[in-house]
TITIMI-815134 format. One line per 4 residues: number of its first residue (from 1); their letters; for each residue x negated, y negated, z of N, C-alpha, C, O. Coordinates in steps of 0.05 Angstrom, whole numbers, plus 5000, padded with zeros to 4 digits. Example, Ala and Ser with C-alpha at 12.3 -4.5 7.8 and 13.67 -1.06 7.14 Angstrom:
2
1 = as = 4736:5114:5156:4754:5090:5156:4736:5066:5156:4715:5066:5169; 4743:5045:5142:4727:5021:5143:4742:4999:5157:4732:4977:5161
//
This chain:
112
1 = xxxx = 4176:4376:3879:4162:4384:3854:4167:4413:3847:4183:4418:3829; 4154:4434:3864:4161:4460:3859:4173:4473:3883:4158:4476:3901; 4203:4482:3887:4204:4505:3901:4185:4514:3918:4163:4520:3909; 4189:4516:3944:4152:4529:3962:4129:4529:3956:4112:4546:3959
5 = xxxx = 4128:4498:3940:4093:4501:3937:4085:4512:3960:4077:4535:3961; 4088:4494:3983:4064:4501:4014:4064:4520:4016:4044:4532:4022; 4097:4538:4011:4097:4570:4023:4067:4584:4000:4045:4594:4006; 4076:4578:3979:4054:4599:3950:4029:4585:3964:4020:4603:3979
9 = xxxx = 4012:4558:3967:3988:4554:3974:3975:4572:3990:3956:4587:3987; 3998:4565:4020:3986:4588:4045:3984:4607:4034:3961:4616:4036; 4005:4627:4016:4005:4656:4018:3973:4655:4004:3952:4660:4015; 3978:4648:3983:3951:4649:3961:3915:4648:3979:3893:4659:3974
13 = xxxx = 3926:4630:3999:3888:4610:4004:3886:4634:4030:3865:4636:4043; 3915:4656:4037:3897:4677:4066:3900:4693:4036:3891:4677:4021; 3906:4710:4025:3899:4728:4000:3875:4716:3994:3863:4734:3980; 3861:4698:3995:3834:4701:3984:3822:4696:4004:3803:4681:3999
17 = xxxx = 3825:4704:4032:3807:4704:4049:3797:4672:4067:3781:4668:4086; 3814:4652:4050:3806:4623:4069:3814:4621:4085:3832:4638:4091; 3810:4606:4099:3815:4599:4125:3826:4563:4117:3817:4553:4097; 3840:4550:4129:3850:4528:4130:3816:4509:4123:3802:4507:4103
21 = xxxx = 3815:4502:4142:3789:4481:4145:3775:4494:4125:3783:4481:4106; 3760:4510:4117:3749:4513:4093:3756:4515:4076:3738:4510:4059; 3781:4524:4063:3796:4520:4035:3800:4486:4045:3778:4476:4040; 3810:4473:4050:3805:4443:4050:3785:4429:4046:3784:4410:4030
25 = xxxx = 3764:4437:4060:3734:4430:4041:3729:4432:4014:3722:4414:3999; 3734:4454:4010:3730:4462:3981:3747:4440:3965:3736:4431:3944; 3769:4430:3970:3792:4425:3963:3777:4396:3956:3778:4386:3934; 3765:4383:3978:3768:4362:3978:3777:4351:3992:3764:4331:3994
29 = xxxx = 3802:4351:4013:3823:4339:4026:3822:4347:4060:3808:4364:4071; 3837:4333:4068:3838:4337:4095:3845:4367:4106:3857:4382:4090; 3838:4377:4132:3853:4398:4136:3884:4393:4149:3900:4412:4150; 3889:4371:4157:3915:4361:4168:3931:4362:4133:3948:4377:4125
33 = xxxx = 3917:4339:4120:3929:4341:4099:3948:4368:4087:3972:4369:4086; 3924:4397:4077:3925:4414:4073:3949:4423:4087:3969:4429:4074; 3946:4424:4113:3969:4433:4140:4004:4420:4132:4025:4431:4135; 3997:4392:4120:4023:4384:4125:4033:4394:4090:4057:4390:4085
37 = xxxx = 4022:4403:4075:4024:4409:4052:4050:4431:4047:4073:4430:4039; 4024:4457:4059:4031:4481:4057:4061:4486:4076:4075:4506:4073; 4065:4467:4093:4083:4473:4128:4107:4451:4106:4123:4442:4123; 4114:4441:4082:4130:4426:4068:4127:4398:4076:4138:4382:4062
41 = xxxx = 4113:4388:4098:4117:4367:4107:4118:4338:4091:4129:4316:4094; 4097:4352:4069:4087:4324:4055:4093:4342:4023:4085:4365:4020; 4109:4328:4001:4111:4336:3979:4086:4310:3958:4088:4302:3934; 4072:4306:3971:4052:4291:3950:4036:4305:3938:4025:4321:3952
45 = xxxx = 4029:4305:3911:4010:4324:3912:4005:4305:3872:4021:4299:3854; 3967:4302:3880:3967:4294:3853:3952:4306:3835:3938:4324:3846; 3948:4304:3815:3939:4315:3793:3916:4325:3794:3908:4346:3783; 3902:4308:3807:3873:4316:3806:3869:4353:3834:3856:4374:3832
49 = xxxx = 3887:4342:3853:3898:4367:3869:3906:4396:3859:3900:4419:3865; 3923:4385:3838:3946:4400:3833:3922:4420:3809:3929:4443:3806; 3899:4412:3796:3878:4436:3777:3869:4431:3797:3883:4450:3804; 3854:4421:3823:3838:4447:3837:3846:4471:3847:3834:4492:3850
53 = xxxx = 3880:4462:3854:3901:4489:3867:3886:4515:3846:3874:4537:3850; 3899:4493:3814:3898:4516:3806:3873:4535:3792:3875:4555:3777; 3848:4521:3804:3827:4527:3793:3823:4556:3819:3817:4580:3814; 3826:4548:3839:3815:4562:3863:3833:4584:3868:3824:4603:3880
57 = xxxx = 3874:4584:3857:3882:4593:3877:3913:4610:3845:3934:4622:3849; 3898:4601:3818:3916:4607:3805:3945:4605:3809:3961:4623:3804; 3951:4579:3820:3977:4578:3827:3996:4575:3810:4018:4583:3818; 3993:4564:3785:4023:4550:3765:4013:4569:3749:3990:4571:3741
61 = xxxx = 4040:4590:3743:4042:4604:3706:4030:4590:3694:4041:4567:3697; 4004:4588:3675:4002:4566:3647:4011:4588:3624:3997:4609:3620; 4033:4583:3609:4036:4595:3583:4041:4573:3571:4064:4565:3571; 4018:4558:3558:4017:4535:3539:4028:4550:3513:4010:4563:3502
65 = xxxx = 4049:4552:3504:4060:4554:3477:4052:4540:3463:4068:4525:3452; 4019:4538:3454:4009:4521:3432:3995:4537:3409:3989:4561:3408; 3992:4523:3396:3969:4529:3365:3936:4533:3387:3930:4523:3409; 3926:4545:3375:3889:4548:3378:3883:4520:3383:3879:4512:3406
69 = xxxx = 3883:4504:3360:3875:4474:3363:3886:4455:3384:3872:4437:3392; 3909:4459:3392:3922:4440:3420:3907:4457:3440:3889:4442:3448; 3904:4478:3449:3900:4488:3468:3870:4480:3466:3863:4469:3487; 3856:4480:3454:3817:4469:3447:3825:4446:3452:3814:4442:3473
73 = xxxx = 3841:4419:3446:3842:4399:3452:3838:4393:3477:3819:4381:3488; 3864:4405:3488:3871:4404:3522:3847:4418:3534:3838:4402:3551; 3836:4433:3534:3810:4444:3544:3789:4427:3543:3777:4422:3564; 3783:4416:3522:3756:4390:3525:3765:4372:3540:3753:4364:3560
77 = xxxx = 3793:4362:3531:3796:4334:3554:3798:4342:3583:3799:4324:3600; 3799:4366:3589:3799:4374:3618:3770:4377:3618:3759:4362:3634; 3757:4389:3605:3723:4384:3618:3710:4353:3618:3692:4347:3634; 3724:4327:3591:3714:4304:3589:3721:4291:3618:3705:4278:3631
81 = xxxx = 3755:4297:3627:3759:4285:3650:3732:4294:3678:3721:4279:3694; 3729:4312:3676:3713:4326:3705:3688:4316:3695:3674:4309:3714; 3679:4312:3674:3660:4303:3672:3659:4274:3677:3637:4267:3685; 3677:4254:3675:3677:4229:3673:3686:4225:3712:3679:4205:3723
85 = xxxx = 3700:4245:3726:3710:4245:3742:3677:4243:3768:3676:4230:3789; 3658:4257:3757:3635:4263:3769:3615:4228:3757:3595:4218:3768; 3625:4221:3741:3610:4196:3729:3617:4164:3742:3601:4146:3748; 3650:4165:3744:3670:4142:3750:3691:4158:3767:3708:4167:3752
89 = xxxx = 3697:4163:3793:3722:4167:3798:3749:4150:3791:3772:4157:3786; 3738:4126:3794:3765:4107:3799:3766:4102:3766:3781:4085:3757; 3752:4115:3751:3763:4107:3717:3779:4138:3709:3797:4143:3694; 3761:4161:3730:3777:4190:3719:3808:4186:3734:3827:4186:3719
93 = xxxx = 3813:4182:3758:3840:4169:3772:3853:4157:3752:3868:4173:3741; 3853:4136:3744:3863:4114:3733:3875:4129:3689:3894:4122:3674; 3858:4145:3688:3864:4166:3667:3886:4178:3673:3906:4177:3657; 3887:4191:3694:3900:4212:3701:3927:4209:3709:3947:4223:3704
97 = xxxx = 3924:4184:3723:3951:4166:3735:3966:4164:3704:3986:4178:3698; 3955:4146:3688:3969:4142:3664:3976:4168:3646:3994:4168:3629; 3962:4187:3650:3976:4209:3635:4000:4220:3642:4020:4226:3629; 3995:4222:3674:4019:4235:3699:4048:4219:3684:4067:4229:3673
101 = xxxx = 4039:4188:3690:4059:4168:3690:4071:4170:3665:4095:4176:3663; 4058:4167:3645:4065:4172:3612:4081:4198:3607:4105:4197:3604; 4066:4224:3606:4085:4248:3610:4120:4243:3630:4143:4248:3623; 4111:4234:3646:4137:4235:3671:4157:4219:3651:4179:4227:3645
105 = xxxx = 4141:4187:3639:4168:4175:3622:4178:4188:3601:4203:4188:3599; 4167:4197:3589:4175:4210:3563:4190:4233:3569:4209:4237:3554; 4187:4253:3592:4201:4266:3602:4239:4256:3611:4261:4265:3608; 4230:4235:3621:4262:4234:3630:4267:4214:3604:4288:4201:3605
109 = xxxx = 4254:4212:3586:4273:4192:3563:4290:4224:3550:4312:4222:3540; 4275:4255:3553:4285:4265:3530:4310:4274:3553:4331:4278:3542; 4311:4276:3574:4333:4281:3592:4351:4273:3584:4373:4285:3584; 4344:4244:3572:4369:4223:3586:4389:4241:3559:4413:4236:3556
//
């Protein structure tokens, strides 16, 4: 996915003072998980992961090159998801999957 995610996670989660097993709490996820993450072992990493990274640990540049109004868009549906995510997991999942999946096709159609 990216170039040294695990390397940027680790550097980032001791810069803010975590410690493994508790930045994984926070996280959500295993501390093995976490471990095999940051060490390259495992390149999985999903969406719902990938904004806590970056809620906790500012990891991905965002320079959304948008209008005011896309960017207010994308901002509510990120609070409707967390909100719906705290309501239904397996309906905020199942959102999220299809957006991932949808983006990814449309992505490699403009490749092709």
């Amino acid at each position: 996915m990216l170039d040294n995610l695990g390397g940027e996670i680790r550097e980032l989660r001791i810069q803010k003072g975590f410690g493994l097993n508790e930045f994984a709490k926070i996280l959500d996820i295993s501390p093995s998980y976490l471990s095999q993450l940051e060490t390259g072992k495992t390149e999985n990493v999903n969406f719902t992961l990938l904004q806590r990274l970056q809620e906790e640990l500012a990891l991905l540049p965002l320079n959304l090159e948008t209008n005011d109004e896309t960017t207010a868009r994308l901002n509510r549906a990120v609070q409707q998801v967390k909100t719906l995510q705290r309501i239904d997991k397996e309906a905020a999942e199942f959102l999220l999957h299809n957006l991932e999946s949808s983006i990814e096709w449309f992505m490699n159609k403009k490749l092709r």
